[in-house]
C-alpha positions, 0 to 999 in steps of 0.5 A: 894686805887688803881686809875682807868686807862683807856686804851688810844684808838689806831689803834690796837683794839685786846685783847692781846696788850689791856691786856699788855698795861692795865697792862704796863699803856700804849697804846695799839700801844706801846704794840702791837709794844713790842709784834711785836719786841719780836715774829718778826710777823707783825701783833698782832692778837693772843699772846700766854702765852709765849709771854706775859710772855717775853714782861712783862719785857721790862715795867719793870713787872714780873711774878711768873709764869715761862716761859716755855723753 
């Protein structure tokens, strides 16, 4: 049986680092900092597939789904 995890609150409140950390196990600031790091932009407002796709990695995940070149 798969256990409960709920995310931890942090200073970013936006759904995209929400979704990584939920799937990393993570906090949501530890997320937005990957997706910061991997884009280069300063603010994580919006992440697109590819983003989330090539972040998945650095928490040791992966996808079927390919990244588009």
């Amino acid at each position: 049986m798969q256990e409960n995890f709920t995310i931890p609150t942090g200073s970013n409140s936006y759904c995209g680092p929400a979704a990584l950390a939920y799937l990393s196990r993570t906090d949501p600031d530890t997320a937005a900092r990957a997706l910061r790091m991997r884009s280069g932009r300063t603010n994580i407002t919006g992440v697109p597939n590819w983003l989330m796709l090539a972040v998945l990695p650095t928490f040791g995940l992966r996808s079927k789904r390919e990244m588009p070149e």
